[in-house]
MIGU-688334 format. One record per residue (C-alpha): residue in three letters; residue number from 1; x, y, z. Coordinates in nm, 2 decimals, always signed. Layout:
MIGU-688334
(fike ala NUM (X Y Z))
...
//
This chain:
MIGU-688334
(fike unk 1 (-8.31 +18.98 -2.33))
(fike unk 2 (-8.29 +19.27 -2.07))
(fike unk 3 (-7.98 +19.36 -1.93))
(fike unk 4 (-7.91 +19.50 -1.63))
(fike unk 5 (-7.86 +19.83 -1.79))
(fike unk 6 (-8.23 +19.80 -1.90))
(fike unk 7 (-8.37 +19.72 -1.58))
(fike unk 8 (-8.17 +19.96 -1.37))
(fike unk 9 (-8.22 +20.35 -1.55))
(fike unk 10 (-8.28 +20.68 -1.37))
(fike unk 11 (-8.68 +20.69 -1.49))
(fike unk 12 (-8.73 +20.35 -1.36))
(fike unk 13 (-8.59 +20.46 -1.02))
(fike unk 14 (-8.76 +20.81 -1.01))
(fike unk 15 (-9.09 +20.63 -1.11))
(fike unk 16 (-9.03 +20.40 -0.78))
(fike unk 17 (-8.95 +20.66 -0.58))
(fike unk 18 (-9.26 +20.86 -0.69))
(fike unk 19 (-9.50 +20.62 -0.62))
(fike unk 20 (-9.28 +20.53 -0.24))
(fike unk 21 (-9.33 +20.90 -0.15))
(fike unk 22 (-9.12 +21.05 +0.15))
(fike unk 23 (-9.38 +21.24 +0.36))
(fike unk 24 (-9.24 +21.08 +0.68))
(fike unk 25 (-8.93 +21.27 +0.58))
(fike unk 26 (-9.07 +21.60 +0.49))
(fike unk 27 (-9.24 +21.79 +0.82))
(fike unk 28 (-9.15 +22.13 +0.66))
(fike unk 29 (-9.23 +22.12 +0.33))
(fike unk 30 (-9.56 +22.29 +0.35))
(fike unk 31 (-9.38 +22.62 +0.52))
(fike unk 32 (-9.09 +22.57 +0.25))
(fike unk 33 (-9.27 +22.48 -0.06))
(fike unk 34 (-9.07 +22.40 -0.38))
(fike unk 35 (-8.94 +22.62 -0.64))
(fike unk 36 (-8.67 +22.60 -0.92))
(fike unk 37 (-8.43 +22.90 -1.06))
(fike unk 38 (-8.19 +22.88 -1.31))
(fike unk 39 (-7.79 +22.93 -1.14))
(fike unk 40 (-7.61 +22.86 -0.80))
(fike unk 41 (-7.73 +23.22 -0.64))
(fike unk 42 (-8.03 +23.27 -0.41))
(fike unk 43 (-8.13 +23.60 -0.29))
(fike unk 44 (-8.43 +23.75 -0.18))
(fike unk 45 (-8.62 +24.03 +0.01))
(fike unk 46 (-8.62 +24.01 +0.40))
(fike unk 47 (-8.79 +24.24 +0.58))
(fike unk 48 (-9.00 +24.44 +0.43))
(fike unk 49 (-9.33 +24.40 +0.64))
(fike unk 50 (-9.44 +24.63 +0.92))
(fike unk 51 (-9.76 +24.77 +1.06))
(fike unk 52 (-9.91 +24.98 +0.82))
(fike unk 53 (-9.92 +25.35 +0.92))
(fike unk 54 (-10.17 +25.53 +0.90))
(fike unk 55 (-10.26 +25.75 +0.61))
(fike unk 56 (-10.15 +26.14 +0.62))
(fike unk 57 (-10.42 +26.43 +0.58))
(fike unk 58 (-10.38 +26.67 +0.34))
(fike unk 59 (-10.59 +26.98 +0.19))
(fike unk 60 (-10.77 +26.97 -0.11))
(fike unk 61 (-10.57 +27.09 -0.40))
(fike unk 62 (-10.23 +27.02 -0.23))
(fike unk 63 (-9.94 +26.79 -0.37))
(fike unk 64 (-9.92 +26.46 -0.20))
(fike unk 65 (-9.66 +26.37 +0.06))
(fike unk 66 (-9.44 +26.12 -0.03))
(fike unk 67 (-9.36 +25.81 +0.17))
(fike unk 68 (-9.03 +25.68 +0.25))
(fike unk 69 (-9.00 +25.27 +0.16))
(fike unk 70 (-8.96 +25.07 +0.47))
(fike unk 71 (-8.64 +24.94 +0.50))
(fike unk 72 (-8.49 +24.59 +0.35))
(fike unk 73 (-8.21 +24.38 +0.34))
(fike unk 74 (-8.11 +24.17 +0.06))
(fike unk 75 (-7.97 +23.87 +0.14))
(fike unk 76 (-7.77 +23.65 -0.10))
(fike unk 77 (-7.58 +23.33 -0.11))
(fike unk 78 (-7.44 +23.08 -0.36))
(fike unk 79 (-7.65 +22.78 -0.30))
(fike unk 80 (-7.50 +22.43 -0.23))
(fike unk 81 (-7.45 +22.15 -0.42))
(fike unk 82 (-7.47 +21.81 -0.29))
(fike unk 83 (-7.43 +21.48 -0.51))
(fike unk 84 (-7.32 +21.10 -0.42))
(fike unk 85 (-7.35 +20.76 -0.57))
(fike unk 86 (-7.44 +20.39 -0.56))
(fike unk 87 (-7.33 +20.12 -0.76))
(fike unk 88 (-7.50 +19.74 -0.89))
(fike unk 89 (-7.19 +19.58 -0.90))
(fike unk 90 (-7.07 +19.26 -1.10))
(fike unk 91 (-7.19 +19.05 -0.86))
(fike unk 92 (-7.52 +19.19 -0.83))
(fike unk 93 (-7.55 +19.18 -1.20))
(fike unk 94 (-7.46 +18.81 -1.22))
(fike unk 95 (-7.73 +18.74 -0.99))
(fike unk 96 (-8.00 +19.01 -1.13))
(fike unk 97 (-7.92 +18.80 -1.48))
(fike unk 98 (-8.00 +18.47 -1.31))
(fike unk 99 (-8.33 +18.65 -1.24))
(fike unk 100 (-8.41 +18.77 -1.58))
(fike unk 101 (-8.35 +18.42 -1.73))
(fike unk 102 (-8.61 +18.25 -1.55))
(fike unk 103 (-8.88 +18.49 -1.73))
(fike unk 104 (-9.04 +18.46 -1.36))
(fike unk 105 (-9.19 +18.82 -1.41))
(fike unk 106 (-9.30 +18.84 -1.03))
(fike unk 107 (-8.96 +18.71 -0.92))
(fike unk 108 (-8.82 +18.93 -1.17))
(fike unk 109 (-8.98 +19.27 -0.97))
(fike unk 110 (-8.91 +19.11 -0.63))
(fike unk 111 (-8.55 +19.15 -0.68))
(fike unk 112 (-8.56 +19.49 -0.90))
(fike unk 113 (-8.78 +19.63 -0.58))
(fike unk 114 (-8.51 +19.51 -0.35))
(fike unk 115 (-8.27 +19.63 -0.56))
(fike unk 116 (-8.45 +20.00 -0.63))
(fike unk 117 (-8.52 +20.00 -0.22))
(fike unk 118 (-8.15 +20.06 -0.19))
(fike unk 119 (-8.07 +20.30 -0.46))
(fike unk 120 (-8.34 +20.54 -0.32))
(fike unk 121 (-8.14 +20.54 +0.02))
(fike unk 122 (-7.97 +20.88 -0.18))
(fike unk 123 (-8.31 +21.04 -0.24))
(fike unk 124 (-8.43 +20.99 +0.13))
(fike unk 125 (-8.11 +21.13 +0.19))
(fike unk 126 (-8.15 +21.38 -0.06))
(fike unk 127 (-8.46 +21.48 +0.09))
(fike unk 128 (-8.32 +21.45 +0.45))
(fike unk 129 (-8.06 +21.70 +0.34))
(fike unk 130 (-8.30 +21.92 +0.25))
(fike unk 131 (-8.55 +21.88 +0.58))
(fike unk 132 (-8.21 +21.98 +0.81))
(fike unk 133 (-8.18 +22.30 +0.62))
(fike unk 134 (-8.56 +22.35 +0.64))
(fike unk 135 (-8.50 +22.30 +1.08))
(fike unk 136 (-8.21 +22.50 +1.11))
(fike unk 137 (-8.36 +22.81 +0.92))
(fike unk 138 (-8.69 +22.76 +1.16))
(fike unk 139 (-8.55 +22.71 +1.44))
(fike unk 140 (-8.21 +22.84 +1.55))
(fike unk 141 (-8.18 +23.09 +1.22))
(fike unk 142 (-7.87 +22.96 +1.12))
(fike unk 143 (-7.79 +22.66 +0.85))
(fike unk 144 (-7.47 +22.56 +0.95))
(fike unk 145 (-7.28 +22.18 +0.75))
(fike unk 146 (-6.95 +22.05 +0.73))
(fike unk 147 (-6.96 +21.75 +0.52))
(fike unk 148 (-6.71 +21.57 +0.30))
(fike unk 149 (-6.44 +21.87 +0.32))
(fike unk 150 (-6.69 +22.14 +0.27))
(fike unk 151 (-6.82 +22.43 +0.47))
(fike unk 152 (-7.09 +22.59 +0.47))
(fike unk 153 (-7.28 +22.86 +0.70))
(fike unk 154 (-7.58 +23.13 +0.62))
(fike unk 155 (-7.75 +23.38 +0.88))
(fike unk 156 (-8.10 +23.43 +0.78))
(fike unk 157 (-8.12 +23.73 +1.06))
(fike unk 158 (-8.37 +23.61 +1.33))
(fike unk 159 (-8.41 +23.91 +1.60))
(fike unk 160 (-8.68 +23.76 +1.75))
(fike unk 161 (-8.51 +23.44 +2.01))
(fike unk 162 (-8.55 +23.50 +2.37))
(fike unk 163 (-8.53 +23.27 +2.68))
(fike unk 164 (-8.84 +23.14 +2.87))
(fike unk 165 (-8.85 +23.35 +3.24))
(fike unk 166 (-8.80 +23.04 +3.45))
(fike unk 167 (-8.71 +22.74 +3.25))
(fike unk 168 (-8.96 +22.49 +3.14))
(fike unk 169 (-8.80 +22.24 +3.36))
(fike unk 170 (-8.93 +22.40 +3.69))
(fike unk 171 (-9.27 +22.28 +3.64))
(fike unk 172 (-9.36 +22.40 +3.98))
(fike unk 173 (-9.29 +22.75 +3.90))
(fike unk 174 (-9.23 +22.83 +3.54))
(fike unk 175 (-9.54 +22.95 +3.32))
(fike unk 176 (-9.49 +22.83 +2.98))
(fike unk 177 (-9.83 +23.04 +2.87))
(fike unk 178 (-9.73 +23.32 +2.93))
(fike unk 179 (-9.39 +23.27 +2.75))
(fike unk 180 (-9.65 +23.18 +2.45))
(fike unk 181 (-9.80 +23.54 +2.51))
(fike unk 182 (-9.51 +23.73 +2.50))
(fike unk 183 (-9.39 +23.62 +2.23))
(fike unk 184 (-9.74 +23.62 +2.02))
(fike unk 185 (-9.73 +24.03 +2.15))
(fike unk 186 (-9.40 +24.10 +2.07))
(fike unk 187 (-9.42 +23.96 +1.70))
(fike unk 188 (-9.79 +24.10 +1.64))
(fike unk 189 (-9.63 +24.45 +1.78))
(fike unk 190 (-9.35 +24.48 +1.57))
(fike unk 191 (-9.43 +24.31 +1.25))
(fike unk 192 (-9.89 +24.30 +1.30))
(fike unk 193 (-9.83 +23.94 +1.21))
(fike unk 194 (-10.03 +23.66 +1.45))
(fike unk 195 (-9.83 +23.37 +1.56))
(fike unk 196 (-10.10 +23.07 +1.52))
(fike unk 197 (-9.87 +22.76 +1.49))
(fike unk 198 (-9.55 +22.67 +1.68))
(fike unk 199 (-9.32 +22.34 +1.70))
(fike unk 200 (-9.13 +22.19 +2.00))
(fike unk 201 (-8.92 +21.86 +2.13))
(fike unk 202 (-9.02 +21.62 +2.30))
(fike unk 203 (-8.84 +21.75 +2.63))
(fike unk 204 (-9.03 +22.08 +2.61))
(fike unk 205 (-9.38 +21.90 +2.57))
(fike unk 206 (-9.31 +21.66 +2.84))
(fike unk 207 (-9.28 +22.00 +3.08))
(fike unk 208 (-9.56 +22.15 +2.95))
(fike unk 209 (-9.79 +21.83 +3.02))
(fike unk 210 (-9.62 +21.82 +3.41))
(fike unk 211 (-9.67 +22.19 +3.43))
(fike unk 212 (-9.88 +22.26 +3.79))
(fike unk 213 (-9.96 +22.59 +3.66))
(fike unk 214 (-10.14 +22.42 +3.33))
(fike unk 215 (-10.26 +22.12 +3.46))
(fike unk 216 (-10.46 +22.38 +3.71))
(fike unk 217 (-10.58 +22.55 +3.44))
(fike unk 218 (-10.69 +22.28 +3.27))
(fike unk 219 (-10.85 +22.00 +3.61))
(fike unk 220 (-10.98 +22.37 +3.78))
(fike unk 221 (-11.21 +22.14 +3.95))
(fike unk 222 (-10.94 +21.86 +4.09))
(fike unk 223 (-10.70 +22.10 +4.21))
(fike unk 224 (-10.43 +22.04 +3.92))
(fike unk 225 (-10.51 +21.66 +3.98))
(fike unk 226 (-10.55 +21.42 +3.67))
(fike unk 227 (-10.40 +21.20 +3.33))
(fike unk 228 (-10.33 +21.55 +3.11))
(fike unk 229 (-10.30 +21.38 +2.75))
(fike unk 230 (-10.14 +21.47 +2.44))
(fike unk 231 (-10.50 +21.60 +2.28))
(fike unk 232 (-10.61 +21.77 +2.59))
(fike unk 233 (-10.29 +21.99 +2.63))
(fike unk 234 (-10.27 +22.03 +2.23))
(fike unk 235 (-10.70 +22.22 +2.25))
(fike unk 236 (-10.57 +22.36 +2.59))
(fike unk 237 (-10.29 +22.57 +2.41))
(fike unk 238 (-10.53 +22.64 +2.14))
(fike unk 239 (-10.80 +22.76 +2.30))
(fike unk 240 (-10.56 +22.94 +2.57))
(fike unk 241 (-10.34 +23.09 +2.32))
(fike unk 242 (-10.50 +23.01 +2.00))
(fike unk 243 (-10.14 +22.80 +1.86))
(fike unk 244 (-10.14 +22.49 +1.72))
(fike unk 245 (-9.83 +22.31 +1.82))
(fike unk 246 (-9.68 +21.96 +1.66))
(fike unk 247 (-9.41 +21.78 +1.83))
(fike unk 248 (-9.11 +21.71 +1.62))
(fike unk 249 (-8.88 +21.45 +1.73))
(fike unk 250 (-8.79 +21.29 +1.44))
(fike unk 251 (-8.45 +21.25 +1.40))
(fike unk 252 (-8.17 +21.19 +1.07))
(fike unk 253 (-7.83 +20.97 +1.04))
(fike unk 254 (-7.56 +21.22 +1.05))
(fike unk 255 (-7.21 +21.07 +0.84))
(fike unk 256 (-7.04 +20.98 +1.19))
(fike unk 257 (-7.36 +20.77 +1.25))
(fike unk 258 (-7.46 +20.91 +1.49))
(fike unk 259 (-7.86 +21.01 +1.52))
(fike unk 260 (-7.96 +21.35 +1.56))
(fike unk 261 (-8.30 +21.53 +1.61))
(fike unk 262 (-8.40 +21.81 +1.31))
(fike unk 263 (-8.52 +21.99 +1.62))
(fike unk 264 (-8.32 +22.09 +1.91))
(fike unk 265 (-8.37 +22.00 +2.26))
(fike unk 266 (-8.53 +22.28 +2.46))
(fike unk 267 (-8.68 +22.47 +2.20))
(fike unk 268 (-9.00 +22.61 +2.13))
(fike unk 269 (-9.04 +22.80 +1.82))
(fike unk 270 (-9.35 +23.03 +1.71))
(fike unk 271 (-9.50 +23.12 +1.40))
(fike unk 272 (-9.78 +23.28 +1.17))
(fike unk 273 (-10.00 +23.08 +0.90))
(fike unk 274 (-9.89 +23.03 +0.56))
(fike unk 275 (-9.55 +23.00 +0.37))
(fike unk 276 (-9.26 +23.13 +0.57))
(fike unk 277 (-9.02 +23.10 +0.25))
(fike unk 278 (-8.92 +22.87 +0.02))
(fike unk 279 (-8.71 +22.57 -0.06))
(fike unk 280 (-8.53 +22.64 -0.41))
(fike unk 281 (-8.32 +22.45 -0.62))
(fike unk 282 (-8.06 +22.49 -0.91))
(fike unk 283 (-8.02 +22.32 -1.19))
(fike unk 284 (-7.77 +22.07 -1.11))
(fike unk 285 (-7.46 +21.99 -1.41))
(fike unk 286 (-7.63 +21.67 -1.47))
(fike unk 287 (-7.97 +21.83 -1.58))
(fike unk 288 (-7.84 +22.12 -1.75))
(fike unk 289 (-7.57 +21.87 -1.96))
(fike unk 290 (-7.61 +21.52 -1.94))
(fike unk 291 (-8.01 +21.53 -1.97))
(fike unk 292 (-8.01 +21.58 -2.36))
(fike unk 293 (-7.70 +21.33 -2.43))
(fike unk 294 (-7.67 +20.99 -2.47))
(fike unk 295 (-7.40 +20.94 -2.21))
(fike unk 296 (-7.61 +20.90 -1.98))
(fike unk 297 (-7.94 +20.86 -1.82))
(fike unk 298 (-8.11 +21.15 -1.61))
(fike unk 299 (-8.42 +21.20 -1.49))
(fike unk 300 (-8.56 +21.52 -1.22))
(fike unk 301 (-8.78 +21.43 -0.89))
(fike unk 302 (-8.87 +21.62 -0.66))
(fike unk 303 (-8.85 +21.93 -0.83))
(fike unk 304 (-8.49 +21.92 -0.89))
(fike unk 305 (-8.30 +21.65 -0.77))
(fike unk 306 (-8.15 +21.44 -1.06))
(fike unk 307 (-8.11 +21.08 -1.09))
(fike unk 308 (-7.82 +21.04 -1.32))
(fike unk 309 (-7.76 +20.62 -1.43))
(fike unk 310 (-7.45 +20.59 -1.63))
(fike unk 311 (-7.32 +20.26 -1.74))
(fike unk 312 (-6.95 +20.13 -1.67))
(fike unk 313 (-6.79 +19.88 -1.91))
(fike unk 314 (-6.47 +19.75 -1.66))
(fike unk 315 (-6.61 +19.66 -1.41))
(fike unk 316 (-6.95 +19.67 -1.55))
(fike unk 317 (-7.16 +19.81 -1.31))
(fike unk 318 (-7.45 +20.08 -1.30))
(fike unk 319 (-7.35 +20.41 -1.12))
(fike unk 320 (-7.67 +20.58 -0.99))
(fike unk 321 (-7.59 +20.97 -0.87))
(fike unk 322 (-7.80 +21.18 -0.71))
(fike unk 323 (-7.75 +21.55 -0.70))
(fike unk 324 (-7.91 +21.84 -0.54))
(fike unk 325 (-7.86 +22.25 -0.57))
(fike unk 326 (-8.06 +22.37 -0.29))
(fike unk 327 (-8.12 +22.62 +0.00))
(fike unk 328 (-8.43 +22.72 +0.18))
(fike unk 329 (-8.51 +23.13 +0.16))
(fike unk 330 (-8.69 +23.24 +0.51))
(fike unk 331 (-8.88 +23.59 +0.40))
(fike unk 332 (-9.08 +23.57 +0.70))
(fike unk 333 (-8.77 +23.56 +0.92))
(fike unk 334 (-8.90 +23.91 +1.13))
(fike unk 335 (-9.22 +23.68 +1.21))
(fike unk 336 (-9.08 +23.39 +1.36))
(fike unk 337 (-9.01 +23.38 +1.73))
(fike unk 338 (-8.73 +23.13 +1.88))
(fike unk 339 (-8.77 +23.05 +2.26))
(fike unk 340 (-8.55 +22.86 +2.49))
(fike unk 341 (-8.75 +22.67 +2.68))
(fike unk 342 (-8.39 +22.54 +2.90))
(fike unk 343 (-8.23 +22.85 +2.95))
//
């Protein structure tokens, strides 16, 4: 007969959790795409991009002139590690065995799928975790956590954050586009890069759509006069500016309980197509040890977040951990532009 120790292993939860998915959690992942090292250090190349200068003359049968590099900074940081548990208690494991003796298989996956919905609470959160780091690097520069006695702060180096000329507030007399289009000259200036894409709160967007200047714009005809939608002011940015712009105001559980946005009130932030870094990972102790063993169970989601199940004899119970290395690199940093929309 299966035991709860059957029913409840890492593999079984990392299948579940596969097959859930957690794009509703995950609004960066596309600029941060995934990638594993091997150790606790991150460090990468930051900027190193420029407009290209033009080529020097020379005369025939003369030695070349050598270029000097363009400047770089390396940037390094041990990566953090994150890791908490869950338990199936005694109780739970009375009542999960009541399950399993009435052979009911459908019953059976009723409860394990109740019971699995609550153990993958610590890869949303996992995955939460890892979203907030993505939202600070994009969009104030700086991650910044205190959790659970630990500290932890890294400066990725943003130069480019400026404030809007009037703020966005003023919707009689601020001009929110041509905020857009001094930011989109400044970066293309310095760096050649086009900003195409951008991401804002919901406090900025409702002052763009009561804007007098942009609802002008876009009822010419009316006098500023008419319902300005959601669409209509997303294809009137894009064909004005040419940038795409998504609305974030999803918001995670902080450990005070309290509810916080990933994206900060009053912020508008630019940036080009593509990757703008990378989200990497360590190998956590539980991979690199426990995977091969018989101590425990562990299986890796998400590229490398473990699910470690380990069984207790007194009280018997099943301990699930999960446990992340990880930190976002921002290699585009010179090509992202911050703007306050408040101040």
């Amino acid at each position: 007969m299966a035991t709860i120790f059957d029913l409840v292993k890492s593999d079984h939860i990392a299948s579940y959790w596969t097959e859930l998915g957690n794009s509703d959690i995950n609004m960066t992942e596309e600029l941060f795409p995934a990638c594993k090292q091997v150790g606790l250090n991150l460090k990468w190349i930051k900027g190193g991009r420029g407009l290209p200068v033009v080529l020097k003359a020379s005369a025939f049968d003369a030695h070349a002139i050598p270029r000097s590099r363009i400047g770089f900074t390396q940037l390094q940081h041990e990566m953090p590690f994150f890791k908490e548990s869950m338990y199936v208690d005694e109780e739970l494991r009375q009542q999960l065995s009541m399950v399993v003796n009435t052979g009911n298989q459908v019953y059976i996956d009723s409860v394990m799928n109740r019971i699995f919905d609550d153990e993958v609470r610590l890869l949303r959160a996992a995955a939460s975790r890892r979203e907030q780091m993505r939202m600070m690097a994009l969009t104030t520069g700086v991650i910044s956590m205190t959790s659970n006695g630990q500290s932890f702060t890294f400066d990725y180096g943003i130069t480019h954050k400026a404030n809007a000329i009037d703020p966005w507030s003023d919707t009689d007399d601020s001009d929110p586009m041509e905020d857009i289009r001094i930011a989109k000259e400044v970066i293309q200036s310095e760096t050649g890069e086009v900003l195409t894409r951008a991401m804002c709160d919901g406090i900025s967007w409702r002052n763009l759509r009561r804007n007098s200047i942009i609802r002008k714009s876009v009822f010419s005809m009316t006098g500023g006069v008419g319902n300005l939608s959601d669409a209509t002011l997303k294809q009137h940015i894009k064909d004005e500016m040419g940038i795409d712009v998504v609305v974030n105001d999803m918001r995670h559980g902080e450990e005070s309980g309290e509810r916080i946005r990933y994206m900060p009130e009053k912020t508008f932030v630019l940036f080009p197509d593509g990757e703008l870094g990378r989200t990497w990972f360590g190998t956590t102790p539980a991979e690199a040890d426990l995977a091969n063993g018989n101590i425990a169970n562990v299986s890796v989601v998400d590229t490398g977040v473990a699910i470690t199940t380990v069984q207790r004899t007194d009280p018997v119970q099943v301990e699930t951990i999960v446990s992340q290395i990880c930190l976002p690199s921002l290699e585009r940093a010179d090509s992202i532009y911050i703007l306050d929309t408040g101040a």
